[in-house]
N, C-alpha and C positions, 0 to 999 in steps of 0.2 A: 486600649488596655483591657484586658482581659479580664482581670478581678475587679473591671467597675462593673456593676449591673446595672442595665440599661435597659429599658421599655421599648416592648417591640414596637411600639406606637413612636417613640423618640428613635428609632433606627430607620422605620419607613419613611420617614420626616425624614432626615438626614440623607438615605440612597434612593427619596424621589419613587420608593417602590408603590405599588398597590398591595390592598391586604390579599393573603394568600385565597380567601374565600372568592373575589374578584376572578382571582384568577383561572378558581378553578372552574367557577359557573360560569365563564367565558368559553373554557375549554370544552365543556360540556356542550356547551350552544353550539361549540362550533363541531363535535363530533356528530351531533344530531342533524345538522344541515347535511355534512357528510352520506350520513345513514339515511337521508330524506331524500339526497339525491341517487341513490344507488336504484341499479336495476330490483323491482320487486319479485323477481324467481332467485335471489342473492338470500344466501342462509342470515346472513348479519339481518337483512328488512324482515325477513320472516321471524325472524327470535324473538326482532322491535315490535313485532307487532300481534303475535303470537299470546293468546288470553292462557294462562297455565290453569290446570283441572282445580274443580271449586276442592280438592280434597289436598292437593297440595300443599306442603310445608317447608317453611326456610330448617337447612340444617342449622342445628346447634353453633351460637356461638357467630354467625352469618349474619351481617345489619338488615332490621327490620326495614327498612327504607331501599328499594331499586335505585338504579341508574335512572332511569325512564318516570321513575315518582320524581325527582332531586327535579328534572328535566320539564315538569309540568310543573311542579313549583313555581321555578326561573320563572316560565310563561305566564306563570297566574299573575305572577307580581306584574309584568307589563301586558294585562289585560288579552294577554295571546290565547287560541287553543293550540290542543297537538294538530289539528287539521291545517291552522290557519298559517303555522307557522312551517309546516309541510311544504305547501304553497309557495310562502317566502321563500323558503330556504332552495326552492326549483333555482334562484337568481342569487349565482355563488357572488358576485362581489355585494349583491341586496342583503343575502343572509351575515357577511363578512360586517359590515358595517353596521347591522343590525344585532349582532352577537357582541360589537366590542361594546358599544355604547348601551346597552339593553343588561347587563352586566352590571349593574349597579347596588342590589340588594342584596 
């Protein structure tokens, strides 16, 4: 019913979902495994890994927070570095398993 209002916590409960945050720090791990396995002369590795000039500014209105901050976040909370998780991520079904379950925060 449409005009009932209903708690997105009483929806995920009823269609079995996970929260969208799950999903999308999931998705992220697994673009990073992606980008960890790519050849390092690939514009995408060089961007990732790429320090921008100390005079640099985000434009207006543009989140304070990268992709690549969000992404060491994730890591921090399960004790990972970016190097270590580099590593991992060489072993796509090790990164795959490590990305669904490591998604929890």
């Amino acid at each position: 019913m449409w005009y009932q209002h209903v708690f997105s916590r009483k929806m995920r409960q009823i269609t079995e979902q996970p929260p969208l945050t799950l999903i999308i720090q999931k998705r992220g791990l697994m673009l990073f495994g992606h980008l960890a396995r790519m050849d390092e002369s690939t514009c995408a590795t060089r961007i990732l890994t790429a320090v921008p000039h100390s005079d640099w500014k985000r434009l207006t209105g543009r989140p304070h927070t990268s992709w690549l901050s969000a992404v060491k976040n994730y890591l921090s909370f399960n004790n990972l570095s970016v190097e270590d998780a580099t590593e991992l991520a060489l072993d796509r079904l090790l990164w795959r398993l490590l990305a669904a379950s490591r998604a929890m925060y």
